[in-house]
C-alpha positions in Angstrom: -14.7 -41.8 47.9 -17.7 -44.2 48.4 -20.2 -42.3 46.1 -23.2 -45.1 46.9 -22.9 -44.2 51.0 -22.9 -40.7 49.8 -26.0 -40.6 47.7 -27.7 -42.7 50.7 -27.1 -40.7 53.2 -27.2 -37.0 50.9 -28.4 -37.7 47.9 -28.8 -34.2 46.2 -25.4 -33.6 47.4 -23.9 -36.7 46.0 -26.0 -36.8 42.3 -25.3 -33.2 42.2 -21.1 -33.5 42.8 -21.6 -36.7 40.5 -23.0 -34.1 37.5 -20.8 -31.7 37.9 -17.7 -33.9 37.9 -19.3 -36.1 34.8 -21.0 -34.1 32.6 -18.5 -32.6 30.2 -16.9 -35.6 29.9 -19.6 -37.7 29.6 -21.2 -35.4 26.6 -17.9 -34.9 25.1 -17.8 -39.0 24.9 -21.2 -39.1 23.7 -20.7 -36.9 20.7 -17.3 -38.4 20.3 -17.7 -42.0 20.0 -21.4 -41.9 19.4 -22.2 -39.0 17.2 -25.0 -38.0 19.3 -25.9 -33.7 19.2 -25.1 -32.0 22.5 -28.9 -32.2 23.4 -29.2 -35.7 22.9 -25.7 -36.4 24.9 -27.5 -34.3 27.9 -30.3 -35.9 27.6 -28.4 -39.7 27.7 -26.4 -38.7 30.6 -29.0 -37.2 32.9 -31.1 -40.5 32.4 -27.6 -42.0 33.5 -28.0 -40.2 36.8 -31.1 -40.8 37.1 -30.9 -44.5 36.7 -27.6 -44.7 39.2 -29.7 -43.1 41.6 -32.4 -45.6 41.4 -30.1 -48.5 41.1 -28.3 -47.2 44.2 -31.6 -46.9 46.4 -33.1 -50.1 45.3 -30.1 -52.0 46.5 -29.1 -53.0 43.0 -26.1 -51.2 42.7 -23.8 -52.2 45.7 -20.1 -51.6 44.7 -18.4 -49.6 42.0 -15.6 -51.2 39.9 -14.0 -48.4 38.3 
C-alpha cells in the first residue's frame, strides 16, 4: 500500500487507517522500551501522526523504507 499517495489524495482517510492500525502497538512500544505512562505514549504517537502528515505534504517525506 503506498500510504504517502493515500494521505495526498485522502488524508483523513489515510492518517485515520494509519491510527488505527498504529496505535496499540505504538503505545505498547512506548511504555515498553521507554517507560513512558499511557498518556504520555498517546500523546508521543499522535504528534508522530501529526508530524508524518506534515512531512508528507511538504514534500519531505517521499518514500517509506519499512
Amino acid at each position: 500500500m503506498d500510504w504517502i499517495l493515500k494521505i495526498k489524495t485522502n488524508d483523513n482517510a489515510a492518517l485515520k487507517e494509519i491510527y488505527t492500525l498504529c496505535r496499540e502497538e505504538c503505545v505498547g512500544w512506548l511504555q515498553k522500551d521507554f517507560g513512558l505512562t499511557t498518556d504520555d505514549a498517546l500523546d508521543v504517537f499522535q504528534v508522530s501522526v501529526v508530524i508524518l502528515y506534515d512531512n508528507v505534504m511538504t514534500g519531505k517525506l517521499l518514500h517509506l523504507n519499512s
